[in-house]
C-alpha positions in Angstrom: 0.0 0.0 0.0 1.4 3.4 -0.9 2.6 5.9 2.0 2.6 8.9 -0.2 1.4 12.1 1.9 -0.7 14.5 -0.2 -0.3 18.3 0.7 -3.4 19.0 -0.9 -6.5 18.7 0.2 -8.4 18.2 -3.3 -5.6 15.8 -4.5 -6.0 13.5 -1.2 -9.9 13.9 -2.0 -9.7 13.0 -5.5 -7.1 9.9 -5.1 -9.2 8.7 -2.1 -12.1 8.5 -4.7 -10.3 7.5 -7.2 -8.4 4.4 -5.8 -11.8 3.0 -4.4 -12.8 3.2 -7.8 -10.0 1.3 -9.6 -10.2 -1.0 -6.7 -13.8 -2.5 -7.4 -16.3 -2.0 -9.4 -19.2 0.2 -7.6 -21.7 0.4 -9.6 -21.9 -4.0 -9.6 -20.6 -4.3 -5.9 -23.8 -2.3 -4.2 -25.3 -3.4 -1.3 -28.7 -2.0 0.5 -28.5 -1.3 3.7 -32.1 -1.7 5.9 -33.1 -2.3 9.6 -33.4 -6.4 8.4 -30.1 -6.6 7.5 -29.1 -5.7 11.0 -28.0 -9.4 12.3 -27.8 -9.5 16.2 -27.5 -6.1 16.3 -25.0 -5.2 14.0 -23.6 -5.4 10.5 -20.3 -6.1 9.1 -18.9 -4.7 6.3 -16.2 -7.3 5.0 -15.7 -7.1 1.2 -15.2 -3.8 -0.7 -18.4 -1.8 -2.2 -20.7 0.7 -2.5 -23.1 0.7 1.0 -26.0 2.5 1.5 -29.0 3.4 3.9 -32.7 2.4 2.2 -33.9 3.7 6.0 -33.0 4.8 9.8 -31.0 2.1 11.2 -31.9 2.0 14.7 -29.5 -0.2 17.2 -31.3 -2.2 19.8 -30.5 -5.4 22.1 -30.3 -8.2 19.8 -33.0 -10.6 19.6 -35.0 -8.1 22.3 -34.3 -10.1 25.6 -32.3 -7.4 27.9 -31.7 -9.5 31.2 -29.9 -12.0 28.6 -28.1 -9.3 26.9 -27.0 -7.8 30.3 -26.7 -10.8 32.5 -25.5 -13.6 30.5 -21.9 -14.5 28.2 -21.8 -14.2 25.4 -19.6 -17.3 24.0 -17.1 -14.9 22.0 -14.7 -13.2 23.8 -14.9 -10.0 21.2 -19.1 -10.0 22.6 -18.0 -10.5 26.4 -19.5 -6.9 27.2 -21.9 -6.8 24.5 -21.3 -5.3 20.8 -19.4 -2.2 20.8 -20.2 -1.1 17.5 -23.2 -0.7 14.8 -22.0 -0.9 11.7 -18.5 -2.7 11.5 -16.0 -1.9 8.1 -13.6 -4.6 8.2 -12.7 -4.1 4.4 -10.7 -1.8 2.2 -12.1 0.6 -0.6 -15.5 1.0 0.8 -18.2 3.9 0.6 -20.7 3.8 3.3 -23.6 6.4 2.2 -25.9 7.1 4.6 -28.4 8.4 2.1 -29.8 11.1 4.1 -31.2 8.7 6.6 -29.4 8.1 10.5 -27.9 5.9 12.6 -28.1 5.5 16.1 -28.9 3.7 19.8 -32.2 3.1 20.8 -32.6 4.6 24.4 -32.9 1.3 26.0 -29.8 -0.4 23.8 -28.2 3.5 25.2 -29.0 2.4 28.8 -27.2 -1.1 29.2 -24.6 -0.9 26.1 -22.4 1.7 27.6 -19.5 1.4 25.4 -21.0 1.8 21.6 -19.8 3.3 18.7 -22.1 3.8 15.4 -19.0 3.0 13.1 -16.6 1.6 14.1 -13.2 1.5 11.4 -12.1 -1.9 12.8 -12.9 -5.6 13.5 -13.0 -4.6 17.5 -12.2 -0.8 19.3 -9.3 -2.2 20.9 -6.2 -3.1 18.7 -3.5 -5.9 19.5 -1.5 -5.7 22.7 2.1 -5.6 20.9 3.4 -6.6 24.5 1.5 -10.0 24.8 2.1 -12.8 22.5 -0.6 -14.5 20.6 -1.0 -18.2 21.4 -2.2 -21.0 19.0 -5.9 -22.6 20.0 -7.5 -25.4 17.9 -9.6 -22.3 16.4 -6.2 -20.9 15.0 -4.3 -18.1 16.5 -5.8 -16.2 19.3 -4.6 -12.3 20.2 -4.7 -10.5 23.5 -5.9 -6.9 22.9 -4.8 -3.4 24.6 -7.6 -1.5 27.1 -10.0 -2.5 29.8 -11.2 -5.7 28.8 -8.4 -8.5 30.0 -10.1 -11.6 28.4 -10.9 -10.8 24.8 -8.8 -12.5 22.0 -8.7 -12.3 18.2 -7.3 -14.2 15.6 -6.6 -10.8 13.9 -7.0 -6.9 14.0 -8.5 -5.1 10.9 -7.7 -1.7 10.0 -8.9 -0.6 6.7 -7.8 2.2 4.4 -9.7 4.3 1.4 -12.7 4.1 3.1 -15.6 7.2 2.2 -18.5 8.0 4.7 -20.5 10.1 3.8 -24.1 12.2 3.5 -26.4 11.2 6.5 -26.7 11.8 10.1 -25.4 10.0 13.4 -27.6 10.5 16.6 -27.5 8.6 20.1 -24.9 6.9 21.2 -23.1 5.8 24.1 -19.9 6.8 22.9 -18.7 8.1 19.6 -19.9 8.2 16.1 -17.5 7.0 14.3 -13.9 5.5 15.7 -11.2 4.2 14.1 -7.4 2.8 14.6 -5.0 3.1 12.5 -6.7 3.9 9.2 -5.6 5.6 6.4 -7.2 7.4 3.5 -10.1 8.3 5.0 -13.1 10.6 3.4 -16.1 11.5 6.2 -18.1 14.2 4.2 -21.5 15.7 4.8 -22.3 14.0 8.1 -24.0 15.6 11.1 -23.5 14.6 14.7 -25.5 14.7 17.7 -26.4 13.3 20.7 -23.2 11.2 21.6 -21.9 11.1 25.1 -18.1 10.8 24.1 -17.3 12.3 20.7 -18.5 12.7 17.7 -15.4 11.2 15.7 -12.2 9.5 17.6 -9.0 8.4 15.7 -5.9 7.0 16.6 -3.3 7.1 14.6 -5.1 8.3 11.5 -2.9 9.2 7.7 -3.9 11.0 4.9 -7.5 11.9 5.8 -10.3 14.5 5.2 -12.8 15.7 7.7 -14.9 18.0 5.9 -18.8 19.8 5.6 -19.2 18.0 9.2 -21.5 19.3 11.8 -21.1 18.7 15.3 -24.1 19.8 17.2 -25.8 19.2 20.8 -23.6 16.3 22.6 -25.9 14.5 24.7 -27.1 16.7 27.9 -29.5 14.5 29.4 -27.3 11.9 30.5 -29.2 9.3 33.3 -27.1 7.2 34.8 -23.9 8.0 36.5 -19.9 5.7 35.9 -21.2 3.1 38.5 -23.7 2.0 36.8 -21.1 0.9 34.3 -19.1 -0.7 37.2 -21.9 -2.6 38.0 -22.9 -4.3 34.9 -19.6 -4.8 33.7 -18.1 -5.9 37.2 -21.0 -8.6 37.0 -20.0 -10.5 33.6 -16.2 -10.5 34.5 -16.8 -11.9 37.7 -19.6 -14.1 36.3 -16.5 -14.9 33.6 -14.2 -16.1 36.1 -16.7 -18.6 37.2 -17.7 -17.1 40.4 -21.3 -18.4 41.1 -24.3 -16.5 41.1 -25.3 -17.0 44.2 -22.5 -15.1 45.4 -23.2 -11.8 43.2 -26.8 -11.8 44.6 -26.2 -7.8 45.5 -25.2 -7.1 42.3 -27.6 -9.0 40.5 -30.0 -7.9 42.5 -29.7 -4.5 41.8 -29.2 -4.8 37.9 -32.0 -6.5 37.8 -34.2 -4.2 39.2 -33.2 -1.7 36.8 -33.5 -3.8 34.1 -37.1 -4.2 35.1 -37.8 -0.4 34.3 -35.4 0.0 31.5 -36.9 -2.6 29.0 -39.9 -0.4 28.6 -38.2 2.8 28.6 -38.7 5.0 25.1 -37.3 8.0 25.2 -34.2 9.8 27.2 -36.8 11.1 29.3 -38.3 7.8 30.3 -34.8 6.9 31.7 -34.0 10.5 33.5 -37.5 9.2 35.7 -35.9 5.2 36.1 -32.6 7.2 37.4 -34.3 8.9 40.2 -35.8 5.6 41.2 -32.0 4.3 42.1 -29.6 7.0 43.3 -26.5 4.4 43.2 -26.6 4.8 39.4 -28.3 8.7 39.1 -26.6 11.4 37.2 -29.1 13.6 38.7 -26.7 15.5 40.7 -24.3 16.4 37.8 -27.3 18.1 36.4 -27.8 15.3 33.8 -24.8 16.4 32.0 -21.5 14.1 31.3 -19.7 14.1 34.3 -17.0 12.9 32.1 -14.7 14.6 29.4 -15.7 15.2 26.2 -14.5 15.7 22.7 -16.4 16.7 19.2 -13.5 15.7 17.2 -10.2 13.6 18.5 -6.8 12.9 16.7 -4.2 11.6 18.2 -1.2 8.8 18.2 -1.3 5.3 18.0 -2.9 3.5 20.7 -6.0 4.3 23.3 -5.8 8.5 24.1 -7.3 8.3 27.8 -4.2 9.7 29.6 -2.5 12.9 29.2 -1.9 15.2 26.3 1.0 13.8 23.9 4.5 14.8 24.6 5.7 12.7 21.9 8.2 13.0 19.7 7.5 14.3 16.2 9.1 11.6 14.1 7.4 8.5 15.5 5.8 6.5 13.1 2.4 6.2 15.6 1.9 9.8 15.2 -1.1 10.9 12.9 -0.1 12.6 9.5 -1.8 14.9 6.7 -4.9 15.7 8.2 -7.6 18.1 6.4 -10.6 19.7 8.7 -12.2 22.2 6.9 -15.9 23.5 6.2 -17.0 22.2 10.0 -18.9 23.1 13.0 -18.4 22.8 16.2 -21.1 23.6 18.7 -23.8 23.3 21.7 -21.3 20.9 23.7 -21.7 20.9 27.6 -20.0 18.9 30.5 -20.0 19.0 34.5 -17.5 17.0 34.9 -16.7 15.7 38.3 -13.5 15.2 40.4 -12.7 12.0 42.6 -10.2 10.6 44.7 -9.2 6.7 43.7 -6.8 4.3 45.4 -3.4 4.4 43.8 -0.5 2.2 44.0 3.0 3.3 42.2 1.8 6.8 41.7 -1.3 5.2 39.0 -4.4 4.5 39.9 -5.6 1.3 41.0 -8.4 -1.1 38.9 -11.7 -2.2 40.5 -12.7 -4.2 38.0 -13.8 -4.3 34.4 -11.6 -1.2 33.6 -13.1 0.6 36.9 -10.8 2.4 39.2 -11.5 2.0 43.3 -13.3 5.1 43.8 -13.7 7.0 47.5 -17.0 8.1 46.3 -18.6 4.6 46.2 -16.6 2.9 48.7 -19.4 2.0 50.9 -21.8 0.6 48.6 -22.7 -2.1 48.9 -21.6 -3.1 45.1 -18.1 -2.0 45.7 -17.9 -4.6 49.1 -19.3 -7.2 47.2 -17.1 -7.2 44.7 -13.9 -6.8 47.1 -14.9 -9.3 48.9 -15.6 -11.7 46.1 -12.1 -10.7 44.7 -10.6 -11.5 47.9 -11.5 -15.2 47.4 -10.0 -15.3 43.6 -6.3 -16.5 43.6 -4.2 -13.9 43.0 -2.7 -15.1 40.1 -5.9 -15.6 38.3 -6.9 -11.8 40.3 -4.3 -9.7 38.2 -5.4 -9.8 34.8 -9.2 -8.8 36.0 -7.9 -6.3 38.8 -5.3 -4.4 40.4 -6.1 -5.4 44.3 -3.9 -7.2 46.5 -5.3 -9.0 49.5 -3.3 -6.2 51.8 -4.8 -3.6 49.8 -8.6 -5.0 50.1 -7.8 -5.4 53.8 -6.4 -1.5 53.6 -9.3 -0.1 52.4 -12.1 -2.0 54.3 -10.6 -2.0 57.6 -7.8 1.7 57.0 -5.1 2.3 59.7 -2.1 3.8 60.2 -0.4 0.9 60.2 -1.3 0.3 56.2 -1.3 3.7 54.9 -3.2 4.0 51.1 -1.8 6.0 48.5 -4.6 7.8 46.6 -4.8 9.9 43.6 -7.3 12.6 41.7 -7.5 13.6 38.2 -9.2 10.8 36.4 -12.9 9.4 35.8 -14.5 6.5 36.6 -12.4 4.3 34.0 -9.1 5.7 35.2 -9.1 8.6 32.3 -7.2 11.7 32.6 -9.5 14.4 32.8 -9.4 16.4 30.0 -12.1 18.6 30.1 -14.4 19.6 27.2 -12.5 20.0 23.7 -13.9 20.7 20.4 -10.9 19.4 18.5 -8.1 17.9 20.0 -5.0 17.1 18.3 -2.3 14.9 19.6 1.0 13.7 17.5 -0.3 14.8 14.6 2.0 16.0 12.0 0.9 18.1 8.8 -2.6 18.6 10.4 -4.5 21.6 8.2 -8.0 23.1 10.2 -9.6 25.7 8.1 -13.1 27.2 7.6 -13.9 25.3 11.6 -16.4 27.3 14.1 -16.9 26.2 17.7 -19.1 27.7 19.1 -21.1 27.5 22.9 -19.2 25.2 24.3 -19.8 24.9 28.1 -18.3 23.3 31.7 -19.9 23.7 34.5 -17.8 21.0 36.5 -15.9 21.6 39.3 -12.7 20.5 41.6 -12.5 19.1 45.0 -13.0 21.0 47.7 -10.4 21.4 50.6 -12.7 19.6 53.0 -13.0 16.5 50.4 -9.3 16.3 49.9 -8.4 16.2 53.6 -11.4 13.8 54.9 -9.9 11.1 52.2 -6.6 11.7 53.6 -7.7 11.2 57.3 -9.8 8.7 56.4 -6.9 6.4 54.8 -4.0 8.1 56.8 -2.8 9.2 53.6 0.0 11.8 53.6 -1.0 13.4 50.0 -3.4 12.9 46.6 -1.4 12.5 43.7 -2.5 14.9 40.8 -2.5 12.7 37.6 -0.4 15.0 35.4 -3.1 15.9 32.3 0.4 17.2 30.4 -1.6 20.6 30.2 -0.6 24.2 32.2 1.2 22.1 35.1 1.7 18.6 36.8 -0.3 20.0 40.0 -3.1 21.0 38.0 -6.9 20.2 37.7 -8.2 20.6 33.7 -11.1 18.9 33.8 -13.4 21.7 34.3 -11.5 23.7 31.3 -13.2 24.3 28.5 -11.3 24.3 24.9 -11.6 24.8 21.5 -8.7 23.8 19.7 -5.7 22.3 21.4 -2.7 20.5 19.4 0.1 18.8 21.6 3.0 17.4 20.4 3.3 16.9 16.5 4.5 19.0 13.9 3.4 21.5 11.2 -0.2 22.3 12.5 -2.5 25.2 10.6 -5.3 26.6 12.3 -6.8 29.4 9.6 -9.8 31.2 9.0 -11.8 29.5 11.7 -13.2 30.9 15.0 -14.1 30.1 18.2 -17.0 31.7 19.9 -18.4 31.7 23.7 -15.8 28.6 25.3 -17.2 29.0 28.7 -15.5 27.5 31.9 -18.0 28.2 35.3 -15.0 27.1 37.5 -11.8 26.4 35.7 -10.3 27.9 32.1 -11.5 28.9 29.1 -9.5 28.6 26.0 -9.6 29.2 22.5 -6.5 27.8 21.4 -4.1 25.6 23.2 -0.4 24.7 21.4 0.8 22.7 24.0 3.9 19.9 24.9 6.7 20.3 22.0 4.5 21.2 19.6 6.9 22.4 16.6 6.1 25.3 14.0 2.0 25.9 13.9 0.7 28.7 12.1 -2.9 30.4 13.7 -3.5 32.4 11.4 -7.4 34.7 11.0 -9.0 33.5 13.9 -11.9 35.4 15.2 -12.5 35.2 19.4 -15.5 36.4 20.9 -16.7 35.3 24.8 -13.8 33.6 26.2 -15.2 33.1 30.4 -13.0 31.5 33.0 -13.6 31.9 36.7 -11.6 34.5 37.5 -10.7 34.0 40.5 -8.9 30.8 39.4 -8.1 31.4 36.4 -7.9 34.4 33.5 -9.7 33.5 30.5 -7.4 32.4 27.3 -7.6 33.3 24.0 -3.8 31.7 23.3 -2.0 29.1 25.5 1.2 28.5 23.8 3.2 26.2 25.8 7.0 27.4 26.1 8.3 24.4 25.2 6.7 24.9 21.5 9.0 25.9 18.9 8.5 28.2 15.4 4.7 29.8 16.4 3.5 32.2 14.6 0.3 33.8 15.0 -0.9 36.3 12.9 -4.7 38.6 12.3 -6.3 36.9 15.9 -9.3 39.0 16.4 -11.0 38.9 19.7 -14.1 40.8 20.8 
């Protein structure tokens, strides 16, 4: 496959195009896309064509049963947590054409598959773990994978290049729109966004692409149910996965079950803001319905998952993203409150739960969280580590603290051990010949706050803790809360970024920083160039508002005609 980089945005266009063309034959390779040809909730795109939507495609729990969806496994590993994706393109030289017509989540699907994305560019979310070595089954080779989900294996990893989607609309989902890893020569085109909790578009490690005529509007802001849920459900199948018998997850059960009672005939959003209020374990109530966690309308960054801290890179890494084209998009109606907590931490990193979880202060009495520790306690340890990062001193540590077994804690991240980021319109990390022009965002909004003096020091006396550990975000300072910032543009790392004839318009921050532009960690020679500022608002007494954050490690910046009103 050819690694030429095209410094022109109509050449990449046209030899996108083109090469699916010479490729295969579209106009005898077409294949109609309805709601029937959704197979147990998803389809998979595996040859190379010409797809497109005869209707709405509306996700929902396959074959309509949701306490077998939620409660039972699922014999592959790749469905251990459900499906994590809509439509799946597993193939080269394909065009996906919505047709004017939408995809998304149905609210119920929304409610119990937490991790979903409406496209997603791969066989599975999660590529290869290059550390672990494959091993040879009597159903061929078998893969461990990188992230949160210890037991999945493939036989291999997909990542497909000249791939065009385009015209149409993407609506609810529990995570992103579209996602992809390591693709190259990608066309999304004429696409609207709305109502996702987590982006509109994530890509890591993404070559000689074009993101153009895109809107981004209205992220989700009626979001029901809080990150424990997610620890719940999830904590439940590994456990039930590591043959731990029911009877002895009866609290957990229990309380899924409950909820799966009122979820099932749940229609709307709204239907599931009045089933939250029913169980205040797994309410988002008191975030005001709004994410409590980060949130980006369009992410690029290196190789690999992008849940810790801004890229410091270096620039000549062949992970890094290359040639990338944003132009002709909006940005806008985005708004967070995302929350602050205080997790166990060993090493100076937080510590896992379970199921990708991190042990939380804030839900350390619930009775969910003691189950599970003490069901962990009677796993071996070997068999322990690859589903948690407990020890048997630590569970002992943190239900029964004294001085005599200290706890090491930490702040900074979500519920899945994230750095908090804050709310981004476009964020670009190790990316290297990346051209924005002709983007607005506008009204984008965090109302989330820090911990409180008081919070900080009852966890300390409470574990006999000598200090929290700030998870370094790579942004302002190491000591440094960001997740209540609000930003819309940031590029870190990477080389030869353009920001041009684009604007960003009321980035508000109620109790952290606002920030228009952001050229942060290393970043070498970006160009802002005709930017027009208007309602910048931090909390001053925390923080100025910022039209320009250049980092002083960045090198060869020049901005020129920044207007701000």
């Amino acid at each position: 496959m050819t690694t030429t980089n095209y410094y022109d945005c109509s050449g990449l266009r046209d030899y996108i195009c083109n090469s699916i063309h010479s490729a295969v034959n579209l106009y005898y390779y077409r294949y109609a896309i309805s709601q029937a040809n959704i197979v147990d909730g998803v389809y998979k795109i595996t040859r190379p064509g010409y797809y497109y939507l005869t209707e709405d495609i509306a996700f929902d729990i396959p074959g309509g049963d949701i306490n077998k969806y939620v409660l039972s496994l699922d014999k592959k590993s790749e469905h251990l947590y459900g499906n994590h994706a809509g439509i799946i393109i597993e193939s080269d030289n394909v065009i996906l054409d919505l047709a004017g017509y939408s995809l998304y989540q149905t609210p119920r699907f929304y409610a119990v598959q937490r991790f979903f994305n409406l496209v997603q560019l791969n066989n599975f979310p999660f590529m290869l773990d290059p550390k672990k070595s494959c091993t040879e089954t009597s159903a061929g080779k078998q893969c461990p994978v990188v992230g949160p989900i210890p037991h999945v294996r493939l036989p291999y990893f997909k990542e497909p290049q000249f791939v065009v989607i385009k015209n149409g609309a993407m609506g609810l989902t529990s995570h992103t729109g579209i996602h992809g890893n390591n693709n190259k020569f990608i066309l999304v085109d004429d696409i609207q966004f709305s109502d996702f909790e987590v982006s509109a578009m994530t890509f890591n490690n993404l070559d000689n692409s074009i993101i153009e005529n895109v809107i981004v509007h209205k992220s989700l802001q009626k979001i029901p149910f809080n990150p424990f849920w997610v620890t719940a459900t999830l904590g439940y199948k590994t456990l039930l996965n590591e043959g731990v018998p029911l009877e002895e997850l009866h609290v957990i059960s229990t309380a899924i079950e409950k909820m799966l009672m009122k979820i099932k005939i749940a229609y709307t959003i709204d239907d599931l803001l009045i089933i939250a209020r029913e169980f205040p374990d797994f309410s988002n109530e008191d975030r005001k319905w709004l994410s409590p966690c980060g949130q980006f309308g369009i992410s690029i960054t290196k190789r690999g998952p992008s849940v810790h801290d801004f890229s410091s890179g270096t620039n000549n890494s062949t992970d890094t993203s290359r040639v990338i084209y944003i132009q002709n998009t909006t940005i806008k109606d985005m708004a967070v409150n995302v929350f602050e907590d205080i997790s166990i931490a060993k090493n100076g990193k937080p510590v896992g739960l379970i199921a990708g979880s991190v042990v939380r202060i804030a839900t350390m009495d619930n009775p969910i969280t003691r189950e599970i520790l003490n069901i962990l306690k009677t796993i071996p340890i070997t068999k322990r580590k690859a589903i948690s990062g407990l020890t048997d001193e630590m569970i002992n540590a943190i239900q029964s603290p004294s001085l005599s077994q200290p706890l090491e804690l930490c702040r900074g991240i979500d519920n899945m051990a994230h750095v908090s980021k804050g709310l981004i319109g476009i964020r670009l990390d190790s990316c290297i010949h990346a051209y924005l022009n002709g983007v607005r965002i506008h009204n984008l909004r965090n109302i989330g706050n820090a911990l409180t003096k008081t919070e900080i020091e009852t966890a300390k006396q409470r574990y006999f803790s000598p200090d929290i550990i700030m998870m370094d975000s790579g942004l302002i300072s190491s000591r440094t809360f960001v997740g209540y910032n609000s930003c819309a543009f940031i590029a870190s790392a990477g080389n030869q970024v353009h920001i041009v004839n684009s604007s960003a318009c009321d980035i508000v921050s109620t109790n952290g920083m606002g920030i228009a532009v952001a050229l942060n960690n290393k970043l070498k020679c970006a160009i802002v160039h005709g930017i027009q500022i208007t309602n910048v608002s931090s909390n001053d007494k925390i923080n100025d508002s910022t039209t320009l954050l250049i980092d002083k490690s960045c090198e060869n910046v020049r901005v020129e005609r920044v207007f701000y009103n």
